[in-house]
N, CA, C and O of each residue as an XYZ file, in Angstrom:
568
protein
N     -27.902    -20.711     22.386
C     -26.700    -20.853     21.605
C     -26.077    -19.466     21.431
O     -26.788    -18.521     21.091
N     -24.777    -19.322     21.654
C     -24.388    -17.777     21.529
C     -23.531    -17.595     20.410
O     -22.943    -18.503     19.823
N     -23.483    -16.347     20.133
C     -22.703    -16.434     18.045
C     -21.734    -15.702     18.627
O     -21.748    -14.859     19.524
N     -20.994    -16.116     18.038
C     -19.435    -15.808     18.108
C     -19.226    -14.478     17.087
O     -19.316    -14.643     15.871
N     -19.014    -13.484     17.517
C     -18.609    -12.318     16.963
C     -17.034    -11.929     16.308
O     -16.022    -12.298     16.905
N     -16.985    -11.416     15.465
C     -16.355    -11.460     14.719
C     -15.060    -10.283     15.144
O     -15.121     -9.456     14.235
N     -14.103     -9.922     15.971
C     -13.524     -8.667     16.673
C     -12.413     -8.270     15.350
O     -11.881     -9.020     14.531
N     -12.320     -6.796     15.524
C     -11.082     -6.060     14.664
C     -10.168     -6.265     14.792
O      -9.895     -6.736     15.897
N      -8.978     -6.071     13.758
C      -7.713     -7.008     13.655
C      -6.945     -5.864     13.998
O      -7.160     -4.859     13.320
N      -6.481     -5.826     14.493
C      -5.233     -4.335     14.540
C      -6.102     -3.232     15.321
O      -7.214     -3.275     15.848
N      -5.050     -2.138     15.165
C      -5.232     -0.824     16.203
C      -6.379     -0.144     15.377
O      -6.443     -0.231     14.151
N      -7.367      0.605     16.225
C      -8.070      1.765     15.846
C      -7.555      2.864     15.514
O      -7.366      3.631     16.458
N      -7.182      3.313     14.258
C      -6.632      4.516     13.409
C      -7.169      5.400     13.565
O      -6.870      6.372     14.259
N      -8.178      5.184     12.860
C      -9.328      6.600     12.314
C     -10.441      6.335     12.581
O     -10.825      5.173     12.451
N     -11.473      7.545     13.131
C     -12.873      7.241     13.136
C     -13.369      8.574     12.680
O     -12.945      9.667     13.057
N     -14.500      8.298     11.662
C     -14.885      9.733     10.782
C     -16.708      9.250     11.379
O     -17.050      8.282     12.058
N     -17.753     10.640     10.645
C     -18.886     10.207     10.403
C     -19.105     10.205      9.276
O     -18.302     10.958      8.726
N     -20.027      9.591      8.324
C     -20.206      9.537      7.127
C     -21.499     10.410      7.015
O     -22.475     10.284      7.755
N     -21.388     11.252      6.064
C     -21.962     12.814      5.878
C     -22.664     12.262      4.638
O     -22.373     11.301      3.925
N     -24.094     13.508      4.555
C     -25.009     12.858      3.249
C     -24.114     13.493      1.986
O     -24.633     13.126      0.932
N     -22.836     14.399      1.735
C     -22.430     14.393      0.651
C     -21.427     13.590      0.075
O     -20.936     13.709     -1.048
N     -21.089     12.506      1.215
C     -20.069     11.565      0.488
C     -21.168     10.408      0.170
O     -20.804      9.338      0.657
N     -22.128     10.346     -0.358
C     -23.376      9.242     -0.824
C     -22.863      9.437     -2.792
O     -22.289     10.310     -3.443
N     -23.364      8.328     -3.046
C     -23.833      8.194     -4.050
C     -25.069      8.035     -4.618
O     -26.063      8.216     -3.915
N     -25.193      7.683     -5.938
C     -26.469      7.814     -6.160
C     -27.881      6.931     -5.917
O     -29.039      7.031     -6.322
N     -27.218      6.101     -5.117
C     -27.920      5.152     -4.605
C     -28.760      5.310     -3.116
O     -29.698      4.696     -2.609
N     -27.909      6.472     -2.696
C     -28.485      6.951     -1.090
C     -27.057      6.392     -0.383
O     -26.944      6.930      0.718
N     -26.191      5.692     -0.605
C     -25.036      4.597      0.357
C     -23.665      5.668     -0.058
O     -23.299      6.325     -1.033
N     -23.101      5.315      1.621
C     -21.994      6.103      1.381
C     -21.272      5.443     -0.291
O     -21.643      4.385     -0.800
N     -20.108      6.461     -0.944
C     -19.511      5.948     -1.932
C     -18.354      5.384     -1.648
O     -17.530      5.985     -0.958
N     -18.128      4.172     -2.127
C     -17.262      3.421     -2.042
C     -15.639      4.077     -1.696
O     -14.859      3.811     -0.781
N     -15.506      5.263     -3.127
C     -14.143      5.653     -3.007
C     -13.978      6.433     -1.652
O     -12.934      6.362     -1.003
N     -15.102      7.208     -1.244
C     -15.004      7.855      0.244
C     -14.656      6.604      1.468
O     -14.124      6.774      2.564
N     -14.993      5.745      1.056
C     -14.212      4.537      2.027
C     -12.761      4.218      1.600
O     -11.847      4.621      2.319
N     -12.552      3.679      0.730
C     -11.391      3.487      0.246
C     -10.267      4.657      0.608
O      -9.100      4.538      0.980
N     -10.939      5.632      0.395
C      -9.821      7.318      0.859
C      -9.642      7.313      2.369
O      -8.610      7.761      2.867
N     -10.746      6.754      3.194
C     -10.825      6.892      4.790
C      -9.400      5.662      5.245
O      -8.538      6.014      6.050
N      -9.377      4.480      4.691
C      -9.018      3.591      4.438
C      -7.438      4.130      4.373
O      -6.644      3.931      5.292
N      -7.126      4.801      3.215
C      -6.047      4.660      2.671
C      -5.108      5.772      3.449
O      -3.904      5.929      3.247
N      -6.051      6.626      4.529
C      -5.599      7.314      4.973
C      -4.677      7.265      6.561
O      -3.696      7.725      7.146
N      -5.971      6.232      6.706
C      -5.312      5.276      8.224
C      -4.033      4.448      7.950
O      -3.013      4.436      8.639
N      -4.299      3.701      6.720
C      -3.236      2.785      6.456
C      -1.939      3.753      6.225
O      -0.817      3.302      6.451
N      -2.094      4.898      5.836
C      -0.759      6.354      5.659
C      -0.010      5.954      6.965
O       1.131      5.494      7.005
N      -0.690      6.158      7.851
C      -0.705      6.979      9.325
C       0.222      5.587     10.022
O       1.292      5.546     10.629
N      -0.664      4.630      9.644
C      -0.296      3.384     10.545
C       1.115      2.509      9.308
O       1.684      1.447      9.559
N       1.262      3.104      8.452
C       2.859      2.786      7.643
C       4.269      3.468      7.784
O       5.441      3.093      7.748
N       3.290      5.182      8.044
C       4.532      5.917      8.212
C       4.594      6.014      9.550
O       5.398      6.888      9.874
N       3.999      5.396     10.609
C       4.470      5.276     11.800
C       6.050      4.448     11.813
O       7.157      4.757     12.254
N       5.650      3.578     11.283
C       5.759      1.763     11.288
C       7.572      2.292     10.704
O       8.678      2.090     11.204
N       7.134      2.993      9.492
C       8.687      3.493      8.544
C       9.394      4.649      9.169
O      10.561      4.913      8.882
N       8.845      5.186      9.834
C       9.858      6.422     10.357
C       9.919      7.363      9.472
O      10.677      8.308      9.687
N       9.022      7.312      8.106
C       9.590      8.275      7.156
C       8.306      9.106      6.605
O       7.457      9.637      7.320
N       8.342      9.109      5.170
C       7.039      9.414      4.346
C       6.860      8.082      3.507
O       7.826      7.520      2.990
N       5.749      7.682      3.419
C       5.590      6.732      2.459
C       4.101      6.815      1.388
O       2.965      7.276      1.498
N       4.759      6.200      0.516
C       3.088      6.529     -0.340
C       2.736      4.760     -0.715
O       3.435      3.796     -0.402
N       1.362      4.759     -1.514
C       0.769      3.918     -1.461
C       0.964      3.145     -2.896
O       0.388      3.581     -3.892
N       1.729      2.076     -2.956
C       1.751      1.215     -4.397
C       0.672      0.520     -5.232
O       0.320      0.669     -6.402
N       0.125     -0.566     -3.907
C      -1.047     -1.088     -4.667
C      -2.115     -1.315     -3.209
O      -1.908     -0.946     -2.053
N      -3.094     -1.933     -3.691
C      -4.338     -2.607     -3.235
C      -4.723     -4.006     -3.550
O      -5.278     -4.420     -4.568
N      -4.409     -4.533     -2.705
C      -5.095     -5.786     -2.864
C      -6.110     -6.568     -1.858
O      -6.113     -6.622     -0.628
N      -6.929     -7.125     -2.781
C      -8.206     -8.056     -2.001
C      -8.853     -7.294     -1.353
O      -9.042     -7.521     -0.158
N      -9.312     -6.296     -1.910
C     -10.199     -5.467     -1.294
C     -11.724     -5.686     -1.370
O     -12.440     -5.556     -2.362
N     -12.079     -6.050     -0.105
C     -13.716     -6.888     -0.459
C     -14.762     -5.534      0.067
O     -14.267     -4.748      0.875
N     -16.035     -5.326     -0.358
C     -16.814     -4.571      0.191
C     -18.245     -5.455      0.582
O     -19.130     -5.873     -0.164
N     -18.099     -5.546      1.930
C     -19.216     -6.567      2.536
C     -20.663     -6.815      3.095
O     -21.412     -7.782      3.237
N     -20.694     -4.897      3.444
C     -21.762     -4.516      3.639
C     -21.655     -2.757      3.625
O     -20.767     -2.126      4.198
N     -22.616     -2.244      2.946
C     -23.084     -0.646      2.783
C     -22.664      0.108      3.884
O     -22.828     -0.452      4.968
N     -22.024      1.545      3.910
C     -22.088      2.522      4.987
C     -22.938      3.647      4.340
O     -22.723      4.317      3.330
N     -24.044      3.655      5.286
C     -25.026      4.418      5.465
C     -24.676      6.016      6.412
O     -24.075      6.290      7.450
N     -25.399      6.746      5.420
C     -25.134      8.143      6.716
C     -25.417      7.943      7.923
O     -26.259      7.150      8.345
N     -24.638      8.744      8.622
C     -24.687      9.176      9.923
C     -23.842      7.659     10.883
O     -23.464      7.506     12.045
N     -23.848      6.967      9.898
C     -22.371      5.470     10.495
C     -21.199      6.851     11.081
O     -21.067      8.035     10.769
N     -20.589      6.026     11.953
C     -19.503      6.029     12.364
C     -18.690      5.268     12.071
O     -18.684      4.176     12.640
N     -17.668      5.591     11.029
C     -16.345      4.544     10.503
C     -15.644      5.106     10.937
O     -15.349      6.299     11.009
N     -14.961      3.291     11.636
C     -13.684      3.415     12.635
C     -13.016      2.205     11.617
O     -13.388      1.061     11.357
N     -11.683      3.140     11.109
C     -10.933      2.175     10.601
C      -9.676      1.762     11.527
O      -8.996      2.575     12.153
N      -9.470      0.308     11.513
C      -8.521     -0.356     12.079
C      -7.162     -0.707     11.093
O      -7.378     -1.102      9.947
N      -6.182     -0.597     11.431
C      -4.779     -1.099     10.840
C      -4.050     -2.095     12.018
O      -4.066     -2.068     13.249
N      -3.282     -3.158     10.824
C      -2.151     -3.685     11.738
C      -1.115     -4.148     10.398
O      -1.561     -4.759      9.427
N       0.194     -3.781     10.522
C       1.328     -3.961      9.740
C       1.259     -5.758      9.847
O       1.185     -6.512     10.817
N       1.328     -6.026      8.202
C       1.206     -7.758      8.664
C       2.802     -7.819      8.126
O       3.597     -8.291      8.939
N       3.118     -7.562      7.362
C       4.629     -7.772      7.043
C       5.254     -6.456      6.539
O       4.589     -5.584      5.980
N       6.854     -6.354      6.825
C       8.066     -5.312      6.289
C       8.809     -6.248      5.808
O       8.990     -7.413      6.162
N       9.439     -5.298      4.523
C      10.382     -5.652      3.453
C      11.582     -4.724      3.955
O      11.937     -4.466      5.105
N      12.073     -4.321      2.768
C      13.408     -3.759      2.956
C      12.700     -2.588      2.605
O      13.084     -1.855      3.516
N      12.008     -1.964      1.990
C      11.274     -0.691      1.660
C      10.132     -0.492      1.885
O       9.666      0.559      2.326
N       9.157     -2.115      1.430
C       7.967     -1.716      1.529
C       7.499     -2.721      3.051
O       8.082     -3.472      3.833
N       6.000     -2.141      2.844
C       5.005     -3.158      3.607
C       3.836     -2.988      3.395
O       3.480     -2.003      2.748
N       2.867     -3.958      3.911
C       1.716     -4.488      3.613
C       1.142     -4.277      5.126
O       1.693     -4.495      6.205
N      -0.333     -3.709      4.782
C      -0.968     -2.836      5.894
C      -2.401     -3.670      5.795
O      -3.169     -3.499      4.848
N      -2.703     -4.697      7.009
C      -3.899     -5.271      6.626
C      -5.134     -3.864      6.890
O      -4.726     -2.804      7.364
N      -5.873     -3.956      6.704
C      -6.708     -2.644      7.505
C      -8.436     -3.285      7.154
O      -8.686     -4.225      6.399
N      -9.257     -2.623      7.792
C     -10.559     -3.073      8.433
C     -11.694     -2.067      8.321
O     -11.294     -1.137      9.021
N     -12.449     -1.853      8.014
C     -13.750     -0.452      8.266
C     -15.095     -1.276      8.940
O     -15.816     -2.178      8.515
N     -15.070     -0.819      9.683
C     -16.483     -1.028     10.489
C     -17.116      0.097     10.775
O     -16.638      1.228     10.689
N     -18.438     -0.264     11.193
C     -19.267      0.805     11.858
C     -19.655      0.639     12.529
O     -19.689     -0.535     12.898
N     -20.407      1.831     13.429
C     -21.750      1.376     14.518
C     -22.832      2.641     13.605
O     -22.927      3.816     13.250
N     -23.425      1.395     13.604
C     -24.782      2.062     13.007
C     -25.732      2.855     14.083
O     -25.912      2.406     15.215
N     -26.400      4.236     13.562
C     -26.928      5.232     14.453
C     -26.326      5.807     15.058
O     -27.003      6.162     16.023
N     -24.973      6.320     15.140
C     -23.928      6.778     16.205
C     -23.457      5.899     17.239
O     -22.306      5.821     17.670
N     -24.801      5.032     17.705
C     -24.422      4.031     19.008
C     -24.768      2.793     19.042
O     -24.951      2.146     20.073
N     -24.879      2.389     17.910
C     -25.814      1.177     17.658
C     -24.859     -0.104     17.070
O     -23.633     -0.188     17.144
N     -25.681     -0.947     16.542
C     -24.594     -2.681     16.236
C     -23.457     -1.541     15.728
O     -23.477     -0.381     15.318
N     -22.522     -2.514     15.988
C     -21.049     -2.445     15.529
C     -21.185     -3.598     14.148
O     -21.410     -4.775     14.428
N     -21.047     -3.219     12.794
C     -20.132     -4.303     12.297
C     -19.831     -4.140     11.265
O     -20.579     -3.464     10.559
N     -18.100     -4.907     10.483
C     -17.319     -5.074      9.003
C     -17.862     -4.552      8.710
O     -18.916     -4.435      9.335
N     -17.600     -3.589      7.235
C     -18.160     -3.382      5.834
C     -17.362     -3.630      4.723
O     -17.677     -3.930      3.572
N     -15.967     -3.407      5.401
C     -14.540     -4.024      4.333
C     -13.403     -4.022      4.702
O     -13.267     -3.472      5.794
N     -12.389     -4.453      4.206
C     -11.110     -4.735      4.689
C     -10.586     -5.081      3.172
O     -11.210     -5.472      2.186
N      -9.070     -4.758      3.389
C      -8.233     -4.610      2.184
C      -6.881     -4.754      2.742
O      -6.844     -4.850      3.969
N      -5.839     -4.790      2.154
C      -4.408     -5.136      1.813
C      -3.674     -3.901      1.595
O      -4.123     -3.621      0.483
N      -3.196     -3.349      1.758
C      -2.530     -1.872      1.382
C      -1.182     -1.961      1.657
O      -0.835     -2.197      2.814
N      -0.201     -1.781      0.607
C       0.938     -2.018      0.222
C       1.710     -0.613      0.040
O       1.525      0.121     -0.931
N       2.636     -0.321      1.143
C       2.770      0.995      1.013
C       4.428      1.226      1.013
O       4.910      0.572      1.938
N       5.536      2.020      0.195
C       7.091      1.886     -0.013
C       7.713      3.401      0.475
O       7.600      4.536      0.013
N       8.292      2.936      1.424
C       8.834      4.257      2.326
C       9.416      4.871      1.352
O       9.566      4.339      0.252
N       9.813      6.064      1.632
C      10.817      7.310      0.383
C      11.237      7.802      1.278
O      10.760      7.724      2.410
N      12.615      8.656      0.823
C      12.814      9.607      1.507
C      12.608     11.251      0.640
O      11.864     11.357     -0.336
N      13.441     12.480      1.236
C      12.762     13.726      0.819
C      12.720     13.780     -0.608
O      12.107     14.754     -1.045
N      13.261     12.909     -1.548
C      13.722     13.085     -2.964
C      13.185     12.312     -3.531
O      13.708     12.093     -4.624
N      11.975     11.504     -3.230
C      11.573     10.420     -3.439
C      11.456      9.338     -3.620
O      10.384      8.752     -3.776
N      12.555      8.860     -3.632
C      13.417      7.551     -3.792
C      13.423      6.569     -2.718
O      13.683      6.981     -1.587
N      13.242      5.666     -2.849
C      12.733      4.297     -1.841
C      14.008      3.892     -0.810
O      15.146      3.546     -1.129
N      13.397      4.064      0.600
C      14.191      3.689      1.292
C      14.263      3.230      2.473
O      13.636      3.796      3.369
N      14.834      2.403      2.666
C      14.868      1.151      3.666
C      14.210      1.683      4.903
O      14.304      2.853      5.272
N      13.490      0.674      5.562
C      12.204      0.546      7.052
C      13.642      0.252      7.804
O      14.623     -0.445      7.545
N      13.263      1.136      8.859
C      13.795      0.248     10.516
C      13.516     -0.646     10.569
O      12.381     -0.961     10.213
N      14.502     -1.647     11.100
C      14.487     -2.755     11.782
C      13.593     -2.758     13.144
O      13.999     -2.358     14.234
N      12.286     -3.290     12.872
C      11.445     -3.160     14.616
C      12.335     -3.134     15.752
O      11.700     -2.876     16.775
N      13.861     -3.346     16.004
C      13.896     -3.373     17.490
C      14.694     -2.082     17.248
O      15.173     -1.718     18.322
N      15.070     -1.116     16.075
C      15.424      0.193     16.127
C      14.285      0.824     16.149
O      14.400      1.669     15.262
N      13.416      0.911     16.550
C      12.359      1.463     16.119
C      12.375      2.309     17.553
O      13.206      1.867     18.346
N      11.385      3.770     18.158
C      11.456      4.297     19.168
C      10.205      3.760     20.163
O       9.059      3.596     19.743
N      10.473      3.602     21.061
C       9.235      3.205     21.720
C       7.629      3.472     21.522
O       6.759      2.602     21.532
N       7.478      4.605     21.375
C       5.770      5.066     20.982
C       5.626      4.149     19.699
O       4.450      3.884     19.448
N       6.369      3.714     19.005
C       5.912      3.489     17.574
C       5.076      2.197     17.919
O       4.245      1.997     17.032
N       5.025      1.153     19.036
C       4.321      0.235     19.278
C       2.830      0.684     20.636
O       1.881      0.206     21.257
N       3.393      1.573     20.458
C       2.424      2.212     21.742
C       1.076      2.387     21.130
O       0.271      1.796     21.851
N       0.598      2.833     20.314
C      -0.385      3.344     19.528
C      -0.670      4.679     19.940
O       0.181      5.491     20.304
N      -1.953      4.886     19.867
C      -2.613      6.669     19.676
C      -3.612      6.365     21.303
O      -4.542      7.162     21.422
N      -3.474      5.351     22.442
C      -4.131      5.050     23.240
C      -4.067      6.316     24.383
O      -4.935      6.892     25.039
N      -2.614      6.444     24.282
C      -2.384      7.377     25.692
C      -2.288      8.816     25.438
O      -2.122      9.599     26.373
């Protein structure tokens, strides 16, 4: 019988190693050091998306599913699930491979809600995807 594996939703953003000083006191990486890895991809993969600067409003449904242990490799994934007139919503993903080369799998995924600005800070309208410049669908592949 073969198990159906579970694949990442969106583009590969970021991939860090998890170091013994982002642990807590438990020995397990700390949560907020995920959440920051997280929030950093989802930056990257919004202000692509906006053309601009954007910062981060809220978080939602953020589940934590299984522990990152030192020496993991977290590769966070993003994919834009919806644009507004300012903002959008950034599904995003953290996995690992355990041992540097070992199983791949989830540890969490979250919702990240992020509202373009411009230099003065003030909220302002996303491109329309078909104004958008070509690389912006290209990803970080080539």
């Amino acid at each position: 019988m073969s198990e159906v594996q579970e694949q990442a939703k969106g583009r590969l953003t970021t991939r860090t190693v998890a170091m013994p000083g982002d642990t807590n006191p438990a020995g397990d990486i700390f949560g907020g050091w995920v959440v920051s890895q997280m929030d950093i991809a989802a930056g990257i993969c919004a202000g692509q998306r906006a053309q601009s600067r954007v910062v981060t409003v809220a978080l939602d449904g953020m589940s934590f599913i299984r522990p990152v242990k030192v020496g993991d490799i977290l590769g966070v994934y993003t994919r834009v699930e919806s644009v507004g007139r300012t903002s959008m919503n950034i599904l995003v993903q953290a996995w690992v491979r355990r041992g540097r080369i070992g199983h791949r799998e989830k540890v969490t995924e979250g919702m990240f809600k992020f509202v373009a600005i411009d230099d003065n800070g003030k909220s302002t309208p996303i491109p329309r995807e078909e104004d958008l410049p070509d690389y912006v669908n290209q990803g970080f592949d080539d």
